[in-house]
Backbone as JSON, one array per atom type, in Angstrom:
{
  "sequence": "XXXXXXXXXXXXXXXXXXXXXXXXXXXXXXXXXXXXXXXXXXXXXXXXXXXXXXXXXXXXXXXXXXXXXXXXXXXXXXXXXXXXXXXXXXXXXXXXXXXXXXXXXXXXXXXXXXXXXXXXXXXXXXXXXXXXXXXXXXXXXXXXXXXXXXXXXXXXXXXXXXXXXXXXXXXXXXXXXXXXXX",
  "N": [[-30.13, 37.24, -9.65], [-28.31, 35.14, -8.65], [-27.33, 34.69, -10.83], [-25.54, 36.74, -11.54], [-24.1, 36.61, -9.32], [-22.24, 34.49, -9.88], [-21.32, 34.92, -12.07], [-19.38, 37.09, -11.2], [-18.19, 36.13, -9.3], [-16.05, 34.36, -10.84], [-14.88, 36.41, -12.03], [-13.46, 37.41, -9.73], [-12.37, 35.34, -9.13], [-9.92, 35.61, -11.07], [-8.53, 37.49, -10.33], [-7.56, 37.27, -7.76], [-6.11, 34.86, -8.51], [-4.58, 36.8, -10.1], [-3.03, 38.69, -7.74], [-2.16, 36.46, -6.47], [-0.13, 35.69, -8.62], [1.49, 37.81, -8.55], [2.45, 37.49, -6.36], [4.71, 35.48, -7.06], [3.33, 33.07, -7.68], [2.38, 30.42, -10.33], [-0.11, 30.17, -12.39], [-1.49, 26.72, -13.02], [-3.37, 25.14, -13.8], [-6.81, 24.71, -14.5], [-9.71, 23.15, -13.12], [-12.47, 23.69, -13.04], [-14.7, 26.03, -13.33], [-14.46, 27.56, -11.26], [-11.9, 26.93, -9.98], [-8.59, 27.0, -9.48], [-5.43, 25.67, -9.62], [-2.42, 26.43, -8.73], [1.3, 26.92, -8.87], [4.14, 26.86, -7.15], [6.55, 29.71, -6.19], [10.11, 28.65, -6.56], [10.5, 26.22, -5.61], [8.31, 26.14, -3.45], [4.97, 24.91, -2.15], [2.48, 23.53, -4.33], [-0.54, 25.21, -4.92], [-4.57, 25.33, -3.91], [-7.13, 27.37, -5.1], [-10.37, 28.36, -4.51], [-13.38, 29.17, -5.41], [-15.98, 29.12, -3.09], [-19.14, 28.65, -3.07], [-21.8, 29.28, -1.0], [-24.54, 29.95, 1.24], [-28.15, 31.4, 1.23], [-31.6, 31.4, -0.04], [-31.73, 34.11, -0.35], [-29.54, 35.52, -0.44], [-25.64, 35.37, 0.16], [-22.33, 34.35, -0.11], [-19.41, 33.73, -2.64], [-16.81, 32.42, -1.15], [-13.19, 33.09, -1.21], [-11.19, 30.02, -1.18], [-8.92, 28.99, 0.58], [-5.98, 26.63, 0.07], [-4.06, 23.73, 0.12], [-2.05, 21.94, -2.53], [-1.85, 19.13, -2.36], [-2.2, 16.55, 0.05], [-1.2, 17.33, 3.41], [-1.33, 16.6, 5.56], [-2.12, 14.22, 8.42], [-4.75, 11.79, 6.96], [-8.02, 11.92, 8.15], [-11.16, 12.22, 9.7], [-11.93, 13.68, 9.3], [-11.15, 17.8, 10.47], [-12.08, 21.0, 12.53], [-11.61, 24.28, 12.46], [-11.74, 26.64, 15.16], [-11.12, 30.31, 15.47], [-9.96, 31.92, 18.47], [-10.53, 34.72, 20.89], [-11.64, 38.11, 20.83], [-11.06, 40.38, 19.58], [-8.75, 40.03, 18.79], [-7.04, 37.65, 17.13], [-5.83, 34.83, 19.38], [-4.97, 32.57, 19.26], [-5.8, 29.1, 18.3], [-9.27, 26.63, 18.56], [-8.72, 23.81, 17.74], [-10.95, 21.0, 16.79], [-11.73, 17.68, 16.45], [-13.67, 15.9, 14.07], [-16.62, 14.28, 14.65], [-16.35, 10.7, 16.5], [-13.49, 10.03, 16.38], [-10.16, 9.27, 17.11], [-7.69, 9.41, 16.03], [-7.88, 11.83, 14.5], [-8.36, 12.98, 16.86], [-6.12, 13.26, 18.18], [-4.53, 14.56, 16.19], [-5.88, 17.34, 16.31], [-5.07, 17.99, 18.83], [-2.26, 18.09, 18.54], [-2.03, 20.26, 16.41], [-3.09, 22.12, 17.89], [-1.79, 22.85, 19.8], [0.4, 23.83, 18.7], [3.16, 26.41, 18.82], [3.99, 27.88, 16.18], [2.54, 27.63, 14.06], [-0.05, 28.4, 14.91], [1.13, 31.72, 15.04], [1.45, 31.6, 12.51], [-1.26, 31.75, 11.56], [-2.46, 33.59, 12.51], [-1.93, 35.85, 11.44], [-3.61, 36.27, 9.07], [-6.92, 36.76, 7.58], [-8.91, 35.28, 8.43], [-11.9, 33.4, 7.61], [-13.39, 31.17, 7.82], [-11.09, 27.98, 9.29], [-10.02, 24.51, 8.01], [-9.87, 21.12, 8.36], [-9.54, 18.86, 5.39], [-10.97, 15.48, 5.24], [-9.06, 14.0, 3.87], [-6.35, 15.58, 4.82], [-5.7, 18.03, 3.38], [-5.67, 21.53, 4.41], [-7.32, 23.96, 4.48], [-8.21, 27.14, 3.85], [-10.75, 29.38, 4.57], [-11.22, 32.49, 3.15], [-11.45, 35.77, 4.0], [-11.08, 37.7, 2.0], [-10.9, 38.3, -1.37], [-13.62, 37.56, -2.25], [-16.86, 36.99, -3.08], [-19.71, 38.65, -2.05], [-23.23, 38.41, -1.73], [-26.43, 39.97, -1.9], [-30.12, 39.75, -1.79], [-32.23, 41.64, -1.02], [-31.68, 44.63, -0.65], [-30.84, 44.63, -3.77], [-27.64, 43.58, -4.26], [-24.52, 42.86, -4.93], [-21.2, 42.67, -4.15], [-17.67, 42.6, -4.35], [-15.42, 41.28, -2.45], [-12.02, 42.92, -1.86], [-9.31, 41.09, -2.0], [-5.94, 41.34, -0.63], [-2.5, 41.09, -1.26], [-0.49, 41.4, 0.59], [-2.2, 39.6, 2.21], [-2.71, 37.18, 0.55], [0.25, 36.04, 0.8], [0.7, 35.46, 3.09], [-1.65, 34.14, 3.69], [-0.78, 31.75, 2.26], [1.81, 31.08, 3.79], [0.75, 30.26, 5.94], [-0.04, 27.6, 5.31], [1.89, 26.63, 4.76], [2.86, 26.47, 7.32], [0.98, 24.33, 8.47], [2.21, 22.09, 6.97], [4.43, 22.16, 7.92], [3.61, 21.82, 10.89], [2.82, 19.1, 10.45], [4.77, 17.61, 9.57], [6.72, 14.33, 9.29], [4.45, 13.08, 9.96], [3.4, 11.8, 7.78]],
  "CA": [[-29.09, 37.74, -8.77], [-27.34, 34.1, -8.45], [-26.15, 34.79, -12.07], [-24.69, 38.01, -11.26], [-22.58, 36.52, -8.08], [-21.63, 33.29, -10.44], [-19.99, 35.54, -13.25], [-18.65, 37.98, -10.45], [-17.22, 35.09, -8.14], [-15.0, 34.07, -11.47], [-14.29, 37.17, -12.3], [-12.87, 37.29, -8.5], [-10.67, 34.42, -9.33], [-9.14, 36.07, -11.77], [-8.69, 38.85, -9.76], [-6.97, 37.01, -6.55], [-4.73, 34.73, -9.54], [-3.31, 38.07, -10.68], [-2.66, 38.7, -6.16], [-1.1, 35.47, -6.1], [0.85, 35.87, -9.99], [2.23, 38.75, -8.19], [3.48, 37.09, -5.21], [5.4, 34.54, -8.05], [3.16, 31.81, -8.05], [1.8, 30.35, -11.64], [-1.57, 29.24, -12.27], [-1.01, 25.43, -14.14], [-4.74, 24.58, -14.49], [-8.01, 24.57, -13.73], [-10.68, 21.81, -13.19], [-13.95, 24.17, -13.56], [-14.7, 27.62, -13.79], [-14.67, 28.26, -9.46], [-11.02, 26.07, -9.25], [-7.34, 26.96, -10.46], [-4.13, 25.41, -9.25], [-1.18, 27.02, -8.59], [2.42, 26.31, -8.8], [4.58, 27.67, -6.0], [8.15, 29.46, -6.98], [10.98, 28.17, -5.76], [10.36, 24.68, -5.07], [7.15, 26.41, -2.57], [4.06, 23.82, -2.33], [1.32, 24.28, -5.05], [-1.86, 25.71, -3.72], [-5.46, 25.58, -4.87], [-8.09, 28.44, -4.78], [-11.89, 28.1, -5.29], [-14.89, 30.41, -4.93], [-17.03, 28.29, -2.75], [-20.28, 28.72, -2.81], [-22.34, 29.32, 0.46], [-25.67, 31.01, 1.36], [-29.54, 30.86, 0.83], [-32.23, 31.94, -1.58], [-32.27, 35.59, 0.0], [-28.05, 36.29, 0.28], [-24.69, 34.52, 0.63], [-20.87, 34.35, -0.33], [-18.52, 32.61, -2.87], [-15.57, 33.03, -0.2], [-12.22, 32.44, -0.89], [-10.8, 28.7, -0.21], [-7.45, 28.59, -0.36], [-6.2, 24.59, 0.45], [-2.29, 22.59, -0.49], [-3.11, 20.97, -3.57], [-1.86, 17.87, -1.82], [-2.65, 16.7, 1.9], [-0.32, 17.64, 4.0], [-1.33, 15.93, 7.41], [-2.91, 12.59, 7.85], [-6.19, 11.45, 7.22], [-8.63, 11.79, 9.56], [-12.68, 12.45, 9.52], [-11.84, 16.0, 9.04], [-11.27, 18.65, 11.54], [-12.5, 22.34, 11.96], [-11.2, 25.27, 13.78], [-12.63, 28.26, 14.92], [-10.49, 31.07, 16.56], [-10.02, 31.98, 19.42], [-10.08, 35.92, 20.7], [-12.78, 39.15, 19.99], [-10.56, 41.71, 18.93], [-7.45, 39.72, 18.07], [-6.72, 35.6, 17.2], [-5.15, 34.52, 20.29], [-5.18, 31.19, 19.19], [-7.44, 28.37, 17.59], [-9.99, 25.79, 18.96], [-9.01, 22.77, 16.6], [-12.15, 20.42, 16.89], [-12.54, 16.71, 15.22], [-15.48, 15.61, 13.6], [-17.39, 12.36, 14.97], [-15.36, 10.0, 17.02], [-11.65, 10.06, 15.49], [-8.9, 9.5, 18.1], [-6.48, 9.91, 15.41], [-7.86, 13.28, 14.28], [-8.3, 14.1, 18.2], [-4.73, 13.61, 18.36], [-4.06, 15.98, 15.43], [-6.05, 18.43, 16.87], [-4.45, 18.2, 20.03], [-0.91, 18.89, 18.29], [-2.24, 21.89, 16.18], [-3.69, 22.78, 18.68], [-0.33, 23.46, 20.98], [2.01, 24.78, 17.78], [2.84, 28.31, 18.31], [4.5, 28.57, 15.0], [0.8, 27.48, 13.08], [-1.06, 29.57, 15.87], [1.09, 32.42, 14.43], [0.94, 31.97, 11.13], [-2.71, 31.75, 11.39], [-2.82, 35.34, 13.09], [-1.78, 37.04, 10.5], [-4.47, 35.83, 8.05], [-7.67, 37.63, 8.18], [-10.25, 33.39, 7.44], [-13.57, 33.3, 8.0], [-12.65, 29.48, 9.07], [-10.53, 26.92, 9.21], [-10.85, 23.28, 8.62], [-8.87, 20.35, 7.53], [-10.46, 17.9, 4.81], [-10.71, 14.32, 5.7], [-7.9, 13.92, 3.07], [-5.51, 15.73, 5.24], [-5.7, 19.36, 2.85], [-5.67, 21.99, 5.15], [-8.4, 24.59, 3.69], [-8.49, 28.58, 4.98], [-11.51, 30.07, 3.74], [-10.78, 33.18, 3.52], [-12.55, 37.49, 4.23], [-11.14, 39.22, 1.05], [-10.7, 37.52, -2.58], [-14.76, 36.63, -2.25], [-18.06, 37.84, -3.22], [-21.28, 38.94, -1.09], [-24.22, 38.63, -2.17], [-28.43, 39.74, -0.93], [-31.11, 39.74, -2.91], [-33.11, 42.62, -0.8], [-31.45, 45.22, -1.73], [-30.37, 43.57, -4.57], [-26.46, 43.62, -4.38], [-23.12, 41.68, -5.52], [-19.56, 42.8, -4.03], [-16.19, 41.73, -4.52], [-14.12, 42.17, -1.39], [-10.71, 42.36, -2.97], [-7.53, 40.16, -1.71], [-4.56, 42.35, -0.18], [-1.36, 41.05, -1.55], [0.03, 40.93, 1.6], [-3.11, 38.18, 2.85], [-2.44, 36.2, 0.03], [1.59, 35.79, 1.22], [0.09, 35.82, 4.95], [-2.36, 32.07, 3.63], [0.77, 30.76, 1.81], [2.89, 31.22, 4.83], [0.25, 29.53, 7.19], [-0.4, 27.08, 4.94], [3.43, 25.95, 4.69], [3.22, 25.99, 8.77], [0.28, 23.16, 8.67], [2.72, 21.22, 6.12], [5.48, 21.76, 8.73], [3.07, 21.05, 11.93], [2.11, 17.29, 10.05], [5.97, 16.55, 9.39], [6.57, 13.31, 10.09], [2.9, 12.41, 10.16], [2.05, 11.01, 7.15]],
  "C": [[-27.98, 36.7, -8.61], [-26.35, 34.32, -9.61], [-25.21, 35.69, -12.24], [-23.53, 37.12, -10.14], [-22.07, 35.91, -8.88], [-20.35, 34.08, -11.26], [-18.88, 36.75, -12.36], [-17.72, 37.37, -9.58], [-16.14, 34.76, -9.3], [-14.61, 34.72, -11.85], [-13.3, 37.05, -11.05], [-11.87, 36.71, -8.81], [-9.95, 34.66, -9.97], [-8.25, 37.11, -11.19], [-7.4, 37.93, -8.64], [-5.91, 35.72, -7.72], [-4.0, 35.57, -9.75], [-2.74, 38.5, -9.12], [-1.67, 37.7, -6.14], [0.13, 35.63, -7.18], [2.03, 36.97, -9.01], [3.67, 38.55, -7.45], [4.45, 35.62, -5.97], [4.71, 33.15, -8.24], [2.15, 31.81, -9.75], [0.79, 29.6, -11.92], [-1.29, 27.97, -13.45], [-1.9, 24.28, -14.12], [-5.52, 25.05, -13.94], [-9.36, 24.01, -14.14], [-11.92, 22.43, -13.24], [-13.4, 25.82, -12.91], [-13.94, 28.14, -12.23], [-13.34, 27.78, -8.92], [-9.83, 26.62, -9.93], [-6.52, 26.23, -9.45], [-3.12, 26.14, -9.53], [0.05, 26.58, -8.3], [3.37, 27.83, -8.14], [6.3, 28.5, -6.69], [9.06, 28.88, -5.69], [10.9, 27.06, -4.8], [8.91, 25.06, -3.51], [6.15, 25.01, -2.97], [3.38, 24.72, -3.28], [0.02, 24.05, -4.13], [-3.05, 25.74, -4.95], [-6.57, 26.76, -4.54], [-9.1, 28.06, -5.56], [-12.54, 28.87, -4.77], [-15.82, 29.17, -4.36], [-18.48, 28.98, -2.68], [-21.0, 28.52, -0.98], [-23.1, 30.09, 0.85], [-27.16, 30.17, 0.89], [-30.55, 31.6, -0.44], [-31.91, 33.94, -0.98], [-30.67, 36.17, 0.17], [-27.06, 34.69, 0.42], [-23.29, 34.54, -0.29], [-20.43, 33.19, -1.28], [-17.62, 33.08, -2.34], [-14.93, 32.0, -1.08], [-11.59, 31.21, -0.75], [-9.71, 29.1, -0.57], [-6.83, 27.45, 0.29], [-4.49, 24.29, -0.28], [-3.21, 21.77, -1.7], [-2.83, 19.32, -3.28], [-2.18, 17.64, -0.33], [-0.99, 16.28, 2.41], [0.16, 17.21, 5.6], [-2.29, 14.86, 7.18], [-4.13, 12.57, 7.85], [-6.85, 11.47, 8.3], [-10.3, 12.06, 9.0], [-12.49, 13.32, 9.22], [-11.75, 17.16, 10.69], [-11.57, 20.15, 11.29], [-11.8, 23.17, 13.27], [-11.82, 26.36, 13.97], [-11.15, 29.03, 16.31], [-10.82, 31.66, 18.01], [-9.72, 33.91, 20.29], [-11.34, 36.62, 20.34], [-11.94, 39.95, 19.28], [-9.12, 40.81, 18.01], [-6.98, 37.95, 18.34], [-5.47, 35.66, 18.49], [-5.11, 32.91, 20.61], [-6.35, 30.4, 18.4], [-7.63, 27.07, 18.34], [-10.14, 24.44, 17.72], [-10.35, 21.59, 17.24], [-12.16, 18.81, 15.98], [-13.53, 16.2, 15.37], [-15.74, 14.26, 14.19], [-15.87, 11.8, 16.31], [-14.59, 9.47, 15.8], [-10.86, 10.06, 16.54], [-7.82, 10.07, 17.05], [-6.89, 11.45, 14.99], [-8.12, 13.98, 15.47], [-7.22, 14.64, 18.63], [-4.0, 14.6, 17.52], [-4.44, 16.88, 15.89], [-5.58, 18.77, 18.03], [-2.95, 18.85, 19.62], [-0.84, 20.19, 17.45], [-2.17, 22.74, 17.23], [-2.77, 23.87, 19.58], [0.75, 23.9, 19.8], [2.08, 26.02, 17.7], [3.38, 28.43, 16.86], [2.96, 28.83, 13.84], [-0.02, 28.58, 13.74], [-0.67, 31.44, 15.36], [1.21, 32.92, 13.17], [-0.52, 32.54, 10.67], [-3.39, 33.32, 11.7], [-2.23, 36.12, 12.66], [-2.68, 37.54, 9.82], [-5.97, 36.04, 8.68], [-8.82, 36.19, 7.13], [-11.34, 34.08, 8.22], [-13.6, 31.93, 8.99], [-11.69, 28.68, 8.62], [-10.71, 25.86, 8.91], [-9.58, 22.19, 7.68], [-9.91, 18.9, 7.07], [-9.83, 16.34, 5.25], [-9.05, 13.82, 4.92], [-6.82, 14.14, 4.08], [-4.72, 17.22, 4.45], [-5.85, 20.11, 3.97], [-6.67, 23.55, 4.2], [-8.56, 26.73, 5.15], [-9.74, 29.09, 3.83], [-11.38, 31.23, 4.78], [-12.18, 34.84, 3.62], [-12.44, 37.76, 2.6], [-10.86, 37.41, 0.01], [-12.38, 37.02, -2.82], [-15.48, 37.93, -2.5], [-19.53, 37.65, -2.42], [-22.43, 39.29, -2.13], [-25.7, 38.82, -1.81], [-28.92, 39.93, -2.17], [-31.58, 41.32, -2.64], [-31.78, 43.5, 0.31], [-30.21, 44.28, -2.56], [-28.76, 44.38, -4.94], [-25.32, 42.73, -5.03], [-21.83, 42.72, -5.02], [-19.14, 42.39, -3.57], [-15.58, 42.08, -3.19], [-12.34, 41.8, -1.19], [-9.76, 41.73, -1.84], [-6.59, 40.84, -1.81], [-3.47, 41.12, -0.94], [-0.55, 40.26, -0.31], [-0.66, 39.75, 2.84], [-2.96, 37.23, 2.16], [-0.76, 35.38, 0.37], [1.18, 35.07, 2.59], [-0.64, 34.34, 4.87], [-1.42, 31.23, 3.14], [1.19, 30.25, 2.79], [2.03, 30.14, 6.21], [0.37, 28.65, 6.5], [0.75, 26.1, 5.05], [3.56, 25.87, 6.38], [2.25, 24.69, 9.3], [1.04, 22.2, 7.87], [3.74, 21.01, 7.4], [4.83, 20.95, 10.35], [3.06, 19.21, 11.67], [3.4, 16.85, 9.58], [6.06, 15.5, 9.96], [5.63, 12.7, 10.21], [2.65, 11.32, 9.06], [2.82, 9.91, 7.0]]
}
């Protein structure tokens, strides 16, 4: 069943490349099967997408990542967010990892940007999180594959068009939140 999600998660990426191709960006590598890079038009940032892996022997997801292919806000231990809201993001709970003042202080200024807060509530993540690097990482609902064993399944749950524009668009508001930062 793992070998079924594996060849179905890169099919996926093919699948959410031709989503993004659409929206003008150009894929201009990729470092293993689960990774491409993308080049933005019009002087846009390039972005990277990977099928992550995630789950146990009995079920589990390659979701989505989609991430700046450079870091975009400063180093820090890493931080994670989780939203905020049942029915509708009304914000996010940025969080840093371990003792970090400097990434408490990033999360403190995410934390208060409405422009990031509504970028972010457009975009239909699973989570948030920003790598120690300073990448800003949305793993995302659609562009990913589900997988159980019992009943033995695999589906794709395709990537709207208009969600892939919708992670761009946040993604360029965590570049603008960390102006000045690095």
């Amino acid at each position: 069943m793992v070998g079924r999600a594996r060849k179905r998660a890169a099919a996926a990426l093919a699948d959410n490349l031709a989503v993004f191709a659409h929206a003008g960006y150009r894929e201009s590598g990729r470092p293993d099967l689960f990774t491409a890079r993308l080049e933005a038009p019009a002087g846009g940032r390039p972005l990277v997408l990977r099928m992550a892996p995630d789950g146990r022997i009995l079920g589990g997801t390659f979701g989505l990542e989609i991430s700046t292919a450079e870091p975009v806000l400063p180093a820090t231990r890493g931080i994670s967010a989780r939203g905020r809201g049942v029915l509708k993001l009304r914000g996010l709970a940025f969080r840093a990892r371990g003792r970090d003042p400097e990434g408490g202080r990033l999360a403190e200024r995410l934390r208060g940007d409405a422009e990031l807060a509504e970028a972010l509530s457009q975009v239909h993540f699973e989570r948030v999180r920003i790598e120690p690097d300073g990448r800003p990482v949305i793993r995302h609902m659609g562009g990913s594959v589900v997988w159980i064993l019992f009943p033995p399944l695999v589906r794709p749950i395709p990537l709207l068009a208009s969600q892939a524009q919708a992670s761009a668009r946040a993604l360029e508001a965590f570049a603008r939140a960390g102006g000045g930062l690095l």
